[in-house]
C-alpha positions in Angstrom: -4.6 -32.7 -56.7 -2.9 -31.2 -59.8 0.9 -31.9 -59.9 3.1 -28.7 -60.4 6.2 -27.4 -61.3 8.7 -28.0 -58.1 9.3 -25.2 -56.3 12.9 -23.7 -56.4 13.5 -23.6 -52.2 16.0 -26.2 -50.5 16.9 -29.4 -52.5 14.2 -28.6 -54.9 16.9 -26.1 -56.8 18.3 -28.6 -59.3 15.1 -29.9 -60.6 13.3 -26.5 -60.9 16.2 -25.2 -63.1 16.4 -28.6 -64.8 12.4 -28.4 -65.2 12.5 -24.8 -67.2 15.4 -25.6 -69.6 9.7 -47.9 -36.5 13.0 -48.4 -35.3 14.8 -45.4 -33.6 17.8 -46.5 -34.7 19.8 -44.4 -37.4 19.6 -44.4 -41.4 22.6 -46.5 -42.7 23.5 -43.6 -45.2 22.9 -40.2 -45.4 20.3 -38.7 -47.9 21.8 -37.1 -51.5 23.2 -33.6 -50.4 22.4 -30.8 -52.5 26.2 -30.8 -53.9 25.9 -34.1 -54.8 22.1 -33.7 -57.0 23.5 -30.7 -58.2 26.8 -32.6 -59.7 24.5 -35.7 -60.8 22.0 -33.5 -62.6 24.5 -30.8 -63.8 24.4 -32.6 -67.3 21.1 -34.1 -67.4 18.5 -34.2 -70.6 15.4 -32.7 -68.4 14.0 -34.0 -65.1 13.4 -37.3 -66.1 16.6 -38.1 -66.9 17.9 -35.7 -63.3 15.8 -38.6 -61.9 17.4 -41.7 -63.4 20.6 -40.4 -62.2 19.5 -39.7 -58.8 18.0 -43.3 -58.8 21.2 -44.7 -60.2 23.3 -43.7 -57.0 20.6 -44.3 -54.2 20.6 -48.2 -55.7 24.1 -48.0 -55.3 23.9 -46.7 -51.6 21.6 -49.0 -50.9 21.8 -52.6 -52.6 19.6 -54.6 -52.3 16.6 -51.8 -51.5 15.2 -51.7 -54.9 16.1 -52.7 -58.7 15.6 -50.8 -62.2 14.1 -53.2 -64.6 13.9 -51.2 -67.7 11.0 -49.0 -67.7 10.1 -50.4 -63.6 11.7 -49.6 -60.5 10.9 -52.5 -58.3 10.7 -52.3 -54.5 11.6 -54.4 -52.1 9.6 -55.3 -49.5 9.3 -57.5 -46.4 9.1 -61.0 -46.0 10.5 -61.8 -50.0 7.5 -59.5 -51.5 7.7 -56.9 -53.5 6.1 -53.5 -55.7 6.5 -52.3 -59.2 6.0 -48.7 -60.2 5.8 -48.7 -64.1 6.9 -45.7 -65.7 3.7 -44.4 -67.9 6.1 -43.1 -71.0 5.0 -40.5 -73.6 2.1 -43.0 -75.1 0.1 -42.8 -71.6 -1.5 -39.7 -71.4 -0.8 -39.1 -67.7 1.7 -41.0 -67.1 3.7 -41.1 -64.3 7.6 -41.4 -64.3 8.8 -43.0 -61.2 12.8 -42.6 -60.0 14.1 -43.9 -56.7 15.1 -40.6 -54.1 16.1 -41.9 -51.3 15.9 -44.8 -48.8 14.7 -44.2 -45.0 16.2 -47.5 -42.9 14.4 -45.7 -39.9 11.2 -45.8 -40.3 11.8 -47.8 -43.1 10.2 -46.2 -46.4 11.4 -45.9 -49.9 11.3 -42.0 -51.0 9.7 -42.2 -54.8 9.7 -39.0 -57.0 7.1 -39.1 -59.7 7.4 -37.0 -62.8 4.7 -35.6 -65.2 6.2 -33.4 -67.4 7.7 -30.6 -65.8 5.2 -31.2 -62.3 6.4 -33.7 -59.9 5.2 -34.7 -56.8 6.5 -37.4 -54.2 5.5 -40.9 -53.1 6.2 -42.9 -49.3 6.7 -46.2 -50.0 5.9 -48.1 -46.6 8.6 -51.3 -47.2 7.0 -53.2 -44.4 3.2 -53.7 -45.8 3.7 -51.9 -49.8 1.4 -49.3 -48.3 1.5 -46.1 -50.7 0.9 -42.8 -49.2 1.2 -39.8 -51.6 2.7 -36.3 -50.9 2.8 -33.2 -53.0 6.5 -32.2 -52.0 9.3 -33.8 -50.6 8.8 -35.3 -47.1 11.7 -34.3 -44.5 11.8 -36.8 -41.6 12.5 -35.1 -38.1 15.1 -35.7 -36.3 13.8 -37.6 -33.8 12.1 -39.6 -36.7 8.3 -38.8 -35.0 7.0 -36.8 -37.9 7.2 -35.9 -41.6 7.3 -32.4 -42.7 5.9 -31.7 -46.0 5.6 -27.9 -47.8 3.3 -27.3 -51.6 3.3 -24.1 -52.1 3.3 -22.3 -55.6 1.4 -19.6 -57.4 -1.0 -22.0 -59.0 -2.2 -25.8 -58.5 -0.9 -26.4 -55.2 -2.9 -26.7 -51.9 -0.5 -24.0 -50.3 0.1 -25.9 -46.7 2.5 -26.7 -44.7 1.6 -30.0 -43.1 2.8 -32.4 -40.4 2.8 -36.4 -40.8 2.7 -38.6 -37.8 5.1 -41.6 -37.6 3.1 -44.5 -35.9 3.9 -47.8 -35.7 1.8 -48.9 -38.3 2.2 -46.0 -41.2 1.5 -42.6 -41.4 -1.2 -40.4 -40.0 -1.7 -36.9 -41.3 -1.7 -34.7 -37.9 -1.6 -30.7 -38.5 -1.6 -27.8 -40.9 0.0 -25.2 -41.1 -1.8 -22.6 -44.0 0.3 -18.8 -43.3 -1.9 -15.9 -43.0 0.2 -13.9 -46.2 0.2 -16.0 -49.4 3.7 -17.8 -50.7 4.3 -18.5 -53.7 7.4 -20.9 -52.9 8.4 -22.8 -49.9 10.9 -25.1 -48.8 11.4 -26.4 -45.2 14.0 -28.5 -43.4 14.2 -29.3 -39.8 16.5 -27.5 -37.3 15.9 -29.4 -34.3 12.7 -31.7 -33.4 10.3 -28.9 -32.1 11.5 -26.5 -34.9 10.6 -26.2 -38.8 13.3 -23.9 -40.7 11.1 -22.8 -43.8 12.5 -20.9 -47.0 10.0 -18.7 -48.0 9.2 -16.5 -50.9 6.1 -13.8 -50.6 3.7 -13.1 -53.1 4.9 -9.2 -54.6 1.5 -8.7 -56.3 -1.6 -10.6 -55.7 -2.4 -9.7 -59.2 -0.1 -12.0 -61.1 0.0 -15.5 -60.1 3.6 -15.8 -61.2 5.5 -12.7 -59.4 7.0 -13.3 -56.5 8.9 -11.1 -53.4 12.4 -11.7 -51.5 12.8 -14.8 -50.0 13.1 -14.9 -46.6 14.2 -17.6 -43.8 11.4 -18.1 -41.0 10.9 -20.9 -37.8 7.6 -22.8 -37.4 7.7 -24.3 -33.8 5.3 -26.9 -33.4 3.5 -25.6 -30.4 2.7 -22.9 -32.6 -0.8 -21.6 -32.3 -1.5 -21.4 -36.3 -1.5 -25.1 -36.4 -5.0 -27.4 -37.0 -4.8 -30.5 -35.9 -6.6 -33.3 -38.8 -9.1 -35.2 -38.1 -7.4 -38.7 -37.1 
């Protein structure tokens, strides 16, 4: 799948702008509000550098999580071991650049954003067995910590989904779909409670350019809703 541009809905605002010019028990510390990414990455040199910054106060949240060795961000994981995600640089066609979003104590994964110019995508990192899964947009955990939430949507590159990701006691299991009947060109979703999605939405104004793009629009995705397919397990 083709990384992309993030879109500009929920906490992908900063990075968009920046871009153009099993326990049930709960997380230690909250997740970076959008104030605080916004404040982080007001003067940051592009999104590599928004990232670096974001990555500088996560490790501070939570010590002894992960490390910054230069140009690796080192994970740590259970039982003494650990990962290394190498950032690719400019002399690696391709390359990845790897910063450190955010820490999940419960269920216990490592948040990665990877960078590719001005497309980005995001990475699970399971901290029990170093298992990797990889997401196009940021995963929101639900409440009740059953299920990750995970929106791509753009004009062009993107698999334009919505899609559900089953917490199970050992890793992830993609569960449902969710593709909307009119065609967005930007989406961002939270939770509002543990049966509900809260998706910020913008429409596609004509199908004829790829880039244009309607009001945005606030909308609710339960998940007994009848326009979900379930994945193969």
């Amino acid at each position: 799948m083709p990384l992309r541009a993030p879109p500009t809905g929920g906490r992908w605002g900063v990075t968009a702008l920046l871009a153009t010019g099993m326990c049930v028990s709960p997380p230690a510390l909250p997740a970076l509000t959008d104030q605080e990414i916004a404040a982080l990455c007001r003067d940051a040199d592009g999104t590599a550098h928004c990232g670096k910054l974001i990555e500088h106060a996560v490790l501070d949240r939570h010590p002894g999580v992960a490390s910054r060795v230069g140009g690796v961000l080192r994970i740590n994981l259970a039982r003494g071991r650990e990962i290394d995600l190498a950032d690719g640089g400019k002399a690696s066609p391709g390359g990845l650049d790897y910063s450190l979003w955010d820490v999940l104590d419960a269920p216990g994964y490592a948040v990665v954003w990877a960078q590719e110019a001005d497309a980005s995508r995001y990475l699970l990192v399971d901290r029990e067995d170093g298992h990797i899964y990889k997401l196009p947009g940021e995963p929101m955990l639900a409440p009740d910590r059953s299920y990750f939430a995970c929106a791509d949507f753009c004009a062009r590159g993107c698999v334009n989904e919505l899609s559900l990701w089953k917490v199970e006691p050992h890793g992830l299991r993609r569960s449902a779909t969710y593709r909307p009947a009119e065609r967005w060109v930007d989406a961002g979703v939270r939770w509002q409670n543990r049966d509900t999605l809260l998706l910020d939405v913008q429409v596609e104004s004509d199908p004829a350019h790829e880039r244009g793009g309607g009001p945005r629009r606030e909308l609710e995705v339960k998940l007994n809703d009848s326009r979900w397919s379930a994945d193969a397990p």
